[in-house]
C-alpha positions as CSV (number, residue, x, y, z in Angstrom):
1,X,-37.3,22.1,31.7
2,X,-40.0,20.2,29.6
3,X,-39.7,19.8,25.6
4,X,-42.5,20.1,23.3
5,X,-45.0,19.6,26.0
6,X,-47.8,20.3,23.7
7,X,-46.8,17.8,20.8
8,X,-46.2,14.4,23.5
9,X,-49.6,15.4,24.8
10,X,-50.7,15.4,21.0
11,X,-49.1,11.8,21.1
12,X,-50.5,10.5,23.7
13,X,-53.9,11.6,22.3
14,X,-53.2,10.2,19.1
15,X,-52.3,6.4,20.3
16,X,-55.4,6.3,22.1
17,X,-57.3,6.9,19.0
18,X,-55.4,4.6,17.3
19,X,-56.1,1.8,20.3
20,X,-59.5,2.6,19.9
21,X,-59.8,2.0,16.3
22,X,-57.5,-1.0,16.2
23,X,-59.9,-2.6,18.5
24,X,-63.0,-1.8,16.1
25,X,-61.2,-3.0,13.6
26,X,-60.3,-6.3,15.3
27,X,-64.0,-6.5,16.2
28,X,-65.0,-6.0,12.3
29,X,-62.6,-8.6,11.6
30,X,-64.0,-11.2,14.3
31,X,-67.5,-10.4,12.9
32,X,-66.5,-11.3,9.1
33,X,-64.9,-14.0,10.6
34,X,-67.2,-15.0,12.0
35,X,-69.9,-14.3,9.2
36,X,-67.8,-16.2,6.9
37,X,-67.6,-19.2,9.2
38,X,-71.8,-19.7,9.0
39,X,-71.1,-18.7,5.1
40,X,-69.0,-21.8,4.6
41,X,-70.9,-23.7,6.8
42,X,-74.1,-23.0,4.7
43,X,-72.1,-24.0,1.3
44,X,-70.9,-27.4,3.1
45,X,-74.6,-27.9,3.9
46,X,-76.0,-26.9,0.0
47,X,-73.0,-29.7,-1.2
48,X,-73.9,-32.3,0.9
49,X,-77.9,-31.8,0.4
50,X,-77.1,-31.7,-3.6
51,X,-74.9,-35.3,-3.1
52,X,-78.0,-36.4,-1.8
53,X,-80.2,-35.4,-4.5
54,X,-78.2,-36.6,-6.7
55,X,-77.6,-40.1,-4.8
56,X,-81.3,-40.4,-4.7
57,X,-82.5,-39.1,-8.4
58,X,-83.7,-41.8,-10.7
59,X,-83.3,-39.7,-13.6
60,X,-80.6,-40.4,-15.9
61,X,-77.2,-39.2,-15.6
62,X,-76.7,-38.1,-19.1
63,X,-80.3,-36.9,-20.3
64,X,-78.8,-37.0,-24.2
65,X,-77.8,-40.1,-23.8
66,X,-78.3,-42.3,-26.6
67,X,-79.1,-39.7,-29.0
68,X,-75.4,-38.8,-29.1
69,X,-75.2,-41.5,-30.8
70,X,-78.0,-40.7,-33.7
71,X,-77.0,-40.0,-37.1
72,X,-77.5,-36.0,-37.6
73,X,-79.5,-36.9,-40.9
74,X,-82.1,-38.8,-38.5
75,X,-82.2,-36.0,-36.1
76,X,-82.9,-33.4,-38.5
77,X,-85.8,-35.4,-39.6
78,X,-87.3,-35.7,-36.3
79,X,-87.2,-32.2,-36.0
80,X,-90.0,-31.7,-39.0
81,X,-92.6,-33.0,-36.8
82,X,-91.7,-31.1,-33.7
83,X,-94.1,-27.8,-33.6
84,X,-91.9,-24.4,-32.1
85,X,-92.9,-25.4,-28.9
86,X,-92.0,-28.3,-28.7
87,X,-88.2,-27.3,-29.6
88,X,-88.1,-25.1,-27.5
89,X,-89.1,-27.4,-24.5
90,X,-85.9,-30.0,-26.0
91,X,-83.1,-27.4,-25.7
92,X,-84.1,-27.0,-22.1
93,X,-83.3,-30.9,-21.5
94,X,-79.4,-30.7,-21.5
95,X,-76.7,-28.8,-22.9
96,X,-76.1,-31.1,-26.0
97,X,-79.6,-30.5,-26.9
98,X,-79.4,-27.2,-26.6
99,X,-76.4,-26.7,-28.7
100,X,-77.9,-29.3,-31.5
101,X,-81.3,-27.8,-31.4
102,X,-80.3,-24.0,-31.7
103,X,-77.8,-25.4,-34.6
104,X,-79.6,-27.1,-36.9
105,X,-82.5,-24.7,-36.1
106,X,-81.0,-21.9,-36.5
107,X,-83.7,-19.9,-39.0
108,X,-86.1,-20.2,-35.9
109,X,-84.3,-19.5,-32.7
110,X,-82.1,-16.5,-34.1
111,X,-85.5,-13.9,-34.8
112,X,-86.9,-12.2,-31.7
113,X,-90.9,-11.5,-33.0
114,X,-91.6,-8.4,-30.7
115,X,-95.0,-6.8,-30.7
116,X,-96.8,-3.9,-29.5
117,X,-93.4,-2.1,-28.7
118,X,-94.8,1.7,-27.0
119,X,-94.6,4.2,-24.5
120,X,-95.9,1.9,-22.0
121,X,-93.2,-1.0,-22.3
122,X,-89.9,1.1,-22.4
123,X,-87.6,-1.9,-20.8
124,X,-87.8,-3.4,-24.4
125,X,-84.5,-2.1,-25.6
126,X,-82.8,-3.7,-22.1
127,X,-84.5,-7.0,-23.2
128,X,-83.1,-6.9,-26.9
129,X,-79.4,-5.8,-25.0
130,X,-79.5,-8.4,-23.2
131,X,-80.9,-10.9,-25.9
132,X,-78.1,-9.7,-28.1
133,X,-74.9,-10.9,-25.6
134,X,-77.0,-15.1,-26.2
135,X,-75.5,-17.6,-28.5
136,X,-77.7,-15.5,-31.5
137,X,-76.3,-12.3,-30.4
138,X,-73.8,-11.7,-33.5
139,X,-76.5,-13.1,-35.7
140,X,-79.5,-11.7,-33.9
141,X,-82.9,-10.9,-36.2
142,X,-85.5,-8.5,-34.9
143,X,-88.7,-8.1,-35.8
144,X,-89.9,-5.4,-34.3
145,X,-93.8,-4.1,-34.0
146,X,-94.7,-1.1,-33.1
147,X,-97.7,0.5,-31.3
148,X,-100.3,1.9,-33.4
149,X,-102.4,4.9,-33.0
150,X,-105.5,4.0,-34.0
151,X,-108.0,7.7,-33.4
152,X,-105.3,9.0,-31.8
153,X,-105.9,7.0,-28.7
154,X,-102.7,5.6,-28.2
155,X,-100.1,7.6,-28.9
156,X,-96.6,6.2,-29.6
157,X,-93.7,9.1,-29.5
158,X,-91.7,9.3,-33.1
159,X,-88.1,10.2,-31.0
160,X,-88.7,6.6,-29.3
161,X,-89.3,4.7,-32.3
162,X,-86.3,6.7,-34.0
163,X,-83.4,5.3,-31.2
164,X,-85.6,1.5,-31.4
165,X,-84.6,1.8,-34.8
166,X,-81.4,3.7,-35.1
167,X,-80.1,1.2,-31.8
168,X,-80.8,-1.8,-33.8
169,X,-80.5,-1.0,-37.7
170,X,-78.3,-4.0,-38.2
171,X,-80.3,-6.8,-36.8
172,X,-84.1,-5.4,-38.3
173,X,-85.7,-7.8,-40.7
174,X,-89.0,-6.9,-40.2
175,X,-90.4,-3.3,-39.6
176,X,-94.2,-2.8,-38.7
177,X,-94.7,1.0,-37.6
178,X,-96.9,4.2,-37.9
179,X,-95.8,6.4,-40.7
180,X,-96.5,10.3,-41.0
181,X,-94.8,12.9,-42.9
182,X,-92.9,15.4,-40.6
183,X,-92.9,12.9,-37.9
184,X,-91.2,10.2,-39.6
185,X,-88.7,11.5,-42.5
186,X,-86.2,10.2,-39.9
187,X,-86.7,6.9,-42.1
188,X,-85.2,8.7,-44.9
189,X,-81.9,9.9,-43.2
190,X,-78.4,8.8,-44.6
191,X,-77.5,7.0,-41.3
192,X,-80.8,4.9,-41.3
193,X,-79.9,2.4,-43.6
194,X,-81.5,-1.4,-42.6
195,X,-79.2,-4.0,-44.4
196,X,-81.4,-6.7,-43.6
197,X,-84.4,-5.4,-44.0
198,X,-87.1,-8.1,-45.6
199,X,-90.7,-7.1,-44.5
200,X,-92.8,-3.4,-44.0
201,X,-95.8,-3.2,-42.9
202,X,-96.5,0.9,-43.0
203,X,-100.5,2.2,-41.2
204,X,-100.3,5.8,-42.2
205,X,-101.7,7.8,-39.5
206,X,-103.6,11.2,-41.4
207,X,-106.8,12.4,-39.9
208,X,-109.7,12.0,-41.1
209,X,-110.0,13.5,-44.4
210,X,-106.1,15.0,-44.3
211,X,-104.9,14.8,-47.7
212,X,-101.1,14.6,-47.2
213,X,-99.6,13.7,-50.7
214,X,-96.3,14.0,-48.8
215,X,-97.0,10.9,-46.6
216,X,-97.5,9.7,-49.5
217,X,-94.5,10.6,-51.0
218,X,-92.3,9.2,-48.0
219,X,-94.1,5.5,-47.9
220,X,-92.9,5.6,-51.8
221,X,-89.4,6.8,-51.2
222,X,-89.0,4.6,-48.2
223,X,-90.1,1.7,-50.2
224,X,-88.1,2.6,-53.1
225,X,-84.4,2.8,-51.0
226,X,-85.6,-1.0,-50.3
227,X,-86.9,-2.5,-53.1
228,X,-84.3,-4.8,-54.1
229,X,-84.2,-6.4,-50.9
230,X,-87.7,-6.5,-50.0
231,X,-90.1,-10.0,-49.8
232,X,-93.1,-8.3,-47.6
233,X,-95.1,-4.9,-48.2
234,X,-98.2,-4.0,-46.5
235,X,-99.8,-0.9,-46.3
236,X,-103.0,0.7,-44.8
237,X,-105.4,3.7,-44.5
238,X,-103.5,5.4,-47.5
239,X,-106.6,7.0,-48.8
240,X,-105.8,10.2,-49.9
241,X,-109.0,11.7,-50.9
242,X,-109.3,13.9,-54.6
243,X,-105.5,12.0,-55.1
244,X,-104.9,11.0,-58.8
245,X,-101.2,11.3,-58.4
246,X,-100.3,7.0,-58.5
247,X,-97.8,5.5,-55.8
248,X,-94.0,6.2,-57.1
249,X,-91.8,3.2,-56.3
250,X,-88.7,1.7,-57.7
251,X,-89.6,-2.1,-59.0
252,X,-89.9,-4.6,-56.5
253,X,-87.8,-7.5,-57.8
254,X,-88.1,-9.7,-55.0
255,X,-91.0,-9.1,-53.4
256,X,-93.4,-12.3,-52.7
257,X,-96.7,-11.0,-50.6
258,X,-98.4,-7.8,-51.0
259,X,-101.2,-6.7,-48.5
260,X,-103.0,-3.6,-49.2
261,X,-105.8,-2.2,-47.1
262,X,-108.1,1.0,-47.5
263,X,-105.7,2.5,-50.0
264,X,-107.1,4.9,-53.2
265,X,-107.1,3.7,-56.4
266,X,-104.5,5.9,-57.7
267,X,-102.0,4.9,-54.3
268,X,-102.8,1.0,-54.9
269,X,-102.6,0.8,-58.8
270,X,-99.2,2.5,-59.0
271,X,-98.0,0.5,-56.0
272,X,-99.4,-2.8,-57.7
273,X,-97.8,-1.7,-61.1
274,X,-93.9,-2.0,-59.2
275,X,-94.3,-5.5,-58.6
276,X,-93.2,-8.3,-60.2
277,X,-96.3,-10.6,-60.2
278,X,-94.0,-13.9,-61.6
279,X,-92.6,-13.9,-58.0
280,X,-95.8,-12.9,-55.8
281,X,-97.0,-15.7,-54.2
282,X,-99.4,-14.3,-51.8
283,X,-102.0,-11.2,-52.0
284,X,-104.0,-9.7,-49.4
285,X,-106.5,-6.8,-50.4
286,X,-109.1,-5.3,-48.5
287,X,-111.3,-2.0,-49.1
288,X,-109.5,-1.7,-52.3
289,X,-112.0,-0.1,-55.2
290,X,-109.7,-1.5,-58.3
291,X,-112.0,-2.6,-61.3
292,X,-111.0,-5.7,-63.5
293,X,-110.5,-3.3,-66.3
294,X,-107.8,-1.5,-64.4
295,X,-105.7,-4.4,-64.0
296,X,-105.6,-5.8,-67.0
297,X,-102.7,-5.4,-67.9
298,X,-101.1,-6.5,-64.5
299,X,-101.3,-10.4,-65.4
300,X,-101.8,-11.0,-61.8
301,X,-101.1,-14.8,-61.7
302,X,-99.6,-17.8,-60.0
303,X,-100.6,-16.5,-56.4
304,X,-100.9,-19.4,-54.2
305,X,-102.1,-17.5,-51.0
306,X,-105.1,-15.1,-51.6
307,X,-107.5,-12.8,-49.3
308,X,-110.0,-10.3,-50.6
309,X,-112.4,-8.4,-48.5
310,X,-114.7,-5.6,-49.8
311,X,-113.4,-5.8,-53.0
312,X,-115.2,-4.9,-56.7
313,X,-117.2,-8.1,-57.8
314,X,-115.3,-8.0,-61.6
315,X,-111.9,-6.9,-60.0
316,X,-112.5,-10.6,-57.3
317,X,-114.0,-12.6,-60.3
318,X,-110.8,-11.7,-63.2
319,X,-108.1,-12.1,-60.3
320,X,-109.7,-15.7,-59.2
321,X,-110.3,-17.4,-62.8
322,X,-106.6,-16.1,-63.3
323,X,-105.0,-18.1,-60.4
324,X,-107.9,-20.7,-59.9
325,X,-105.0,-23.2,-60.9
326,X,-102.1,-22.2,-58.3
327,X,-104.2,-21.2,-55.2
328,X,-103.6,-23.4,-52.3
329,X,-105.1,-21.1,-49.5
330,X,-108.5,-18.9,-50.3
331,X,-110.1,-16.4,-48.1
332,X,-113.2,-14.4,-49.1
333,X,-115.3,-12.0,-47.5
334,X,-118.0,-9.5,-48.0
335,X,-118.2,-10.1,-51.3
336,X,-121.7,-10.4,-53.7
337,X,-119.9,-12.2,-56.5
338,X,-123.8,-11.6,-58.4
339,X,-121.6,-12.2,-61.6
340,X,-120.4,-15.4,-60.8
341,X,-121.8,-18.2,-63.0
342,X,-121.7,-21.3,-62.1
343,X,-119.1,-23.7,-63.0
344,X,-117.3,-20.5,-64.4
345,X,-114.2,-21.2,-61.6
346,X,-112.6,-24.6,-61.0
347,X,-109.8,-25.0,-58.7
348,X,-107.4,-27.5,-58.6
349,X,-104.8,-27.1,-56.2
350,X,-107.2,-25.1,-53.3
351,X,-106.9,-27.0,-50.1
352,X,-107.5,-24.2,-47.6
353,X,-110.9,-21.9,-48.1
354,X,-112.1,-19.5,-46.0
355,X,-115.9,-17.7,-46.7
356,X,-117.5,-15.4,-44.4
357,X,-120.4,-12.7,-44.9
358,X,-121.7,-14.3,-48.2
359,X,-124.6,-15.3,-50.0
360,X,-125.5,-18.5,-49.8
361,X,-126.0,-19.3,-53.3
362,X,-122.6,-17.7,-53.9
363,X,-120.4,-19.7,-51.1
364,X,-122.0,-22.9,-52.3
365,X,-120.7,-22.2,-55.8
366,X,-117.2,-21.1,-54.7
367,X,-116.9,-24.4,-52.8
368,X,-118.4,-26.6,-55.2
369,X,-115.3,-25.0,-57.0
370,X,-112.8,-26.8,-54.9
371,X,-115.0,-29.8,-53.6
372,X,-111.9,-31.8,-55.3
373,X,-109.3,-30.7,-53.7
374,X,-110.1,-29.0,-50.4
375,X,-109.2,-30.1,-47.2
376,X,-109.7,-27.3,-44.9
377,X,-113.2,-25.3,-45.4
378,X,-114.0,-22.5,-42.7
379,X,-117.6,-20.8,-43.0
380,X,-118.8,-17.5,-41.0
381,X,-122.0,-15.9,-41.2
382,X,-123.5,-17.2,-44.3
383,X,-126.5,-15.3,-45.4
384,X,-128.9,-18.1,-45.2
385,X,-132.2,-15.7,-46.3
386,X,-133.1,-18.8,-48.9
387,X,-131.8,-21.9,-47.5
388,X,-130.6,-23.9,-50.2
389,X,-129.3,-27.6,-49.8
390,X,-126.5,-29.5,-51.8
391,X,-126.9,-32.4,-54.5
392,X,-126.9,-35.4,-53.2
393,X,-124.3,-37.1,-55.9
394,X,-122.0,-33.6,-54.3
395,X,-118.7,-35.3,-52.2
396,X,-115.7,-34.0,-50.8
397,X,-112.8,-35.9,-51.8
398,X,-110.0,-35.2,-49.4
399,X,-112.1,-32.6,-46.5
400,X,-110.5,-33.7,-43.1
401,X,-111.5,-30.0,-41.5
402,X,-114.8,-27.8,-40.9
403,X,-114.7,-24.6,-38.9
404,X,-118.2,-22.8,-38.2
405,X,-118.0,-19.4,-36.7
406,X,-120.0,-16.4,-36.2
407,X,-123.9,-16.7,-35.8
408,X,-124.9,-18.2,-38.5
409,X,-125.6,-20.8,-40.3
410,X,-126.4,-23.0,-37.1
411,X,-124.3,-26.3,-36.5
412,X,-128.0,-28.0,-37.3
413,X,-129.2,-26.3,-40.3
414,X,-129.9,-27.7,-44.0
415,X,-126.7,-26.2,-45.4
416,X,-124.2,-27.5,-43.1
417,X,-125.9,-30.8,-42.6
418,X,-125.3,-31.0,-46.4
419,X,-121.6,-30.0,-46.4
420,X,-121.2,-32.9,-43.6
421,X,-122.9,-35.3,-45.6
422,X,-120.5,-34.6,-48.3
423,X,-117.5,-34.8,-46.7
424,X,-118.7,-37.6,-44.0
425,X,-116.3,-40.0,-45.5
426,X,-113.2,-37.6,-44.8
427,X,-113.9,-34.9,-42.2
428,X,-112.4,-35.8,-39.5
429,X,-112.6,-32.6,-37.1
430,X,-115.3,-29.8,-36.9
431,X,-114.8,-26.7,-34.9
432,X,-117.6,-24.6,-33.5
433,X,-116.3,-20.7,-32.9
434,X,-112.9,-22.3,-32.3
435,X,-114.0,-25.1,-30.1
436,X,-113.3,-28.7,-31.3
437,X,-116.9,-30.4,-30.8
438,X,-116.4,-33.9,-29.4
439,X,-116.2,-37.3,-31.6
440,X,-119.6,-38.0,-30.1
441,X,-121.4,-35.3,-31.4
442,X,-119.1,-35.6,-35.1
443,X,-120.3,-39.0,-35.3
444,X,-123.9,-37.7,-34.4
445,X,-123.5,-35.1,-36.9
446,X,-122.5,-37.4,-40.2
447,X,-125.4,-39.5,-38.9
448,X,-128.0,-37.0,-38.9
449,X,-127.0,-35.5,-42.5
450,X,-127.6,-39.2,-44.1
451,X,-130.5,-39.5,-42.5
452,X,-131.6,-36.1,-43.6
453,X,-130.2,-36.5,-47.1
454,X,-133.2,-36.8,-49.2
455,X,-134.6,-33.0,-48.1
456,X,-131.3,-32.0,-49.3
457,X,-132.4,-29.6,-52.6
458,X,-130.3,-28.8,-55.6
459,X,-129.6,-25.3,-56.5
């Protein structure tokens, strides 16, 4: 009688499945084998081509080499003449460079600059992730830039700029960004606190003709939870129309450049009365309808960096005869200056001036101003209706650089001729719409101006 007959036939069954699948495993097993054989094979063929590379390189072994041995002192001073680039290029050399080149440099290779941050670039936050697990990563400064929506015609979503933020609050230094009540009262939220925060640059985004006092209201406040800490403001297109309400802000005690563009008076004047102007050291406005009588009382001095563009000819003259002693860097434009006298403004530390869209008569009596001291003159679209010419007994003392750009005055005409026979003895470079003309035509140039000196007429 037969047991179980049911269950051994089960068996039976079984085992041959299980042959079957031991010999696809043993087959898998050959085949990695097998794989791993031509794997190590490969690697002994990588080792032995890279012994042969480096048998036959003629570089040297140790690319630090003897600047191991350089005093620190020495190599610190070497690296005040290397330009960013150039510093960046030496940490790639070795691993000794790299380590004493992000050291000693640490204020440069620790800030990631990131501009035009939007919709259309959303693997930013991986890149700062990754950025932050580098040598910098505890440390790590961002400056972040945001997208703007100028007309509306790139949009940039206010949730996305809220994680950007909120992700990296520890790390911000520097905060450029669109800035609309409703949209962004975020800013103002307990658990958005920036710690390191040094620099804003705020472009309100209102319609045309929207008179939002609450946008207002939020720039102020947002400043104002920052303004022991911060060195940069800007602000633009904060011109709320029929506003006489001035710009509410906390004093700024540290703050060192101010840059202020298409802003009411009432907005601009109240922000301008919360600074400090003993510490501001640079000034940038533009489209600002201030008159000298409303600043008065402002002492707006010692600036060493200055721009004004579209500005009220008594609000540009009071602000330049009060610094013309501590300005080292100039830029003017679109101004008439018709009550400008000459000889009224002498500089004496200017060695960077930059004029565009000007009378002629006016430019030449701004430079004349600095002929001492300049070195770096840039002109642009000169109004050249009356071409005037420069006095012959007129030098440069210490111009090494002349940029021309825009369409006018031409390369050839009376009035630069005359500012390269003036500074012939010194200029060393000229740049035509940002092109470096050759020494040939420089030494061409100086030539032609002596030789054209006695047309030159005095104004």
């Amino acid at each position: 009688m037969e047991l179980y007959p049911n269950s051994l036939n089960d068996l039976k069954r079984r085992n041959k499945e299980l042959e079957t699948e031991r010999t696809l495993l043993l087959d898998k097993v050959l085949q990695l084998e097998t794989a791993n054989n031509c794997q190590a094979e490969r690697i002994e063929l990588l080792e032995k081509e890279i012994k042969t590379l480096k048998e036959l390189c003629t570089c040297p072994k140790d690319i630090a080499g003897d600047f191991r041995r350089v005093p620190l002192l020495a190599i610190r001073n070497i690296f005040k003449y290397l330009s960013f680039s150039d510093m960046k290029t030496l940490r790639c050399l070795s691993s000794w460079f790299f380590k004493t080149v992000s050291d000693e440099q640490i204020s440069v290779f620790e800030t990631y600059n990131i501009t035009e941050i939007g919709n259309e670039n959303p693997e930013i936050p991986d890149i700062i992730a990754a950025a932050v697990h580098r040598p910098y990563g505890p440390r790590l400064k961002l400056k972040l830039q945001f997208t703007i929506a100028y007309d509306f015609e790139v949009y940039i979503d206010p949730i996305f700029v809220k994680q950007m933020l909120h992700m990296y609050k520890d790390s911000v230094v520097l905060i450029e960004i669109p800035i609309k009540h409703g949209d962004y009262d975020f800013l103002l939220e307990p658990d958005f606190n920036f710690d390191q925060l040094e620099s804003v640059h705020l472009y309100s985004i209102l319609e045309e003709n929207e008179n939002d006092i609450l946008t207002k209201e939020l720039c102020g406040s947002f400043i104002s939870r920052y303004a022991n800490q911060l060195e940069q403001i800007g602000i633009e297109d904060l011109n709320i129309q029929e506003n006489t309400e001035e710009f509410k802000a906390s004093p700024l005690t540290k703050l060192t450049s101010l840059t202020l563009e298409s802003m009411d008076n009432a907005s601009s004047l109240g922000l301008m009365k919360s600074v400090r102007f003993d510490n501001l050291s640079e000034l940038n406005l533009s489209f600002i309808n201030l008159s000298s009588s409303e600043i008065n009382d402002l002492e707006i001095k010692n600036l060493s960096v200055l721009l004004l563009d579209q500005v009220r000819d008594d609000f540009a003259l009071a602000i330049l005869k009060s610094n013309m002693n501590t300005l080292v860097k100039l830029k003017l434009s679109y101004l008439a200056m018709n009550n400008l006298v000459h000889g009224e403004i002498k500089f004496s530390n200017l060695k960077s001036l930059e004029i565009s869209d000007m009378e002629q008569n006016i430019a030449l009596s701004i430079i004349q101003a600095a002929r001492e001291t300049l070195e770096e003159l840039a002109i642009s679209d000169i109004n050249h209706s009356i071409e005037l010419g420069i006095p012959s007994e007129f030098k440069f003392l210490k111009l090494k650089t002349l940029k021309l750009d825009g369409c006018y005055p031409s390369i050839d005409s009376k009035f630069v001729l005359a500012l390269i026979n003036a500074g012939k003895e010194t200029i060393s470079t000229i740049y035509k719409k940002k092109e470096e003309i050759c020494e040939t035509l420089l030494n061409f140039l100086k030539n032609l101006s002596s030789v054209y000196q006695h047309i030159f007429l005095r104004f």
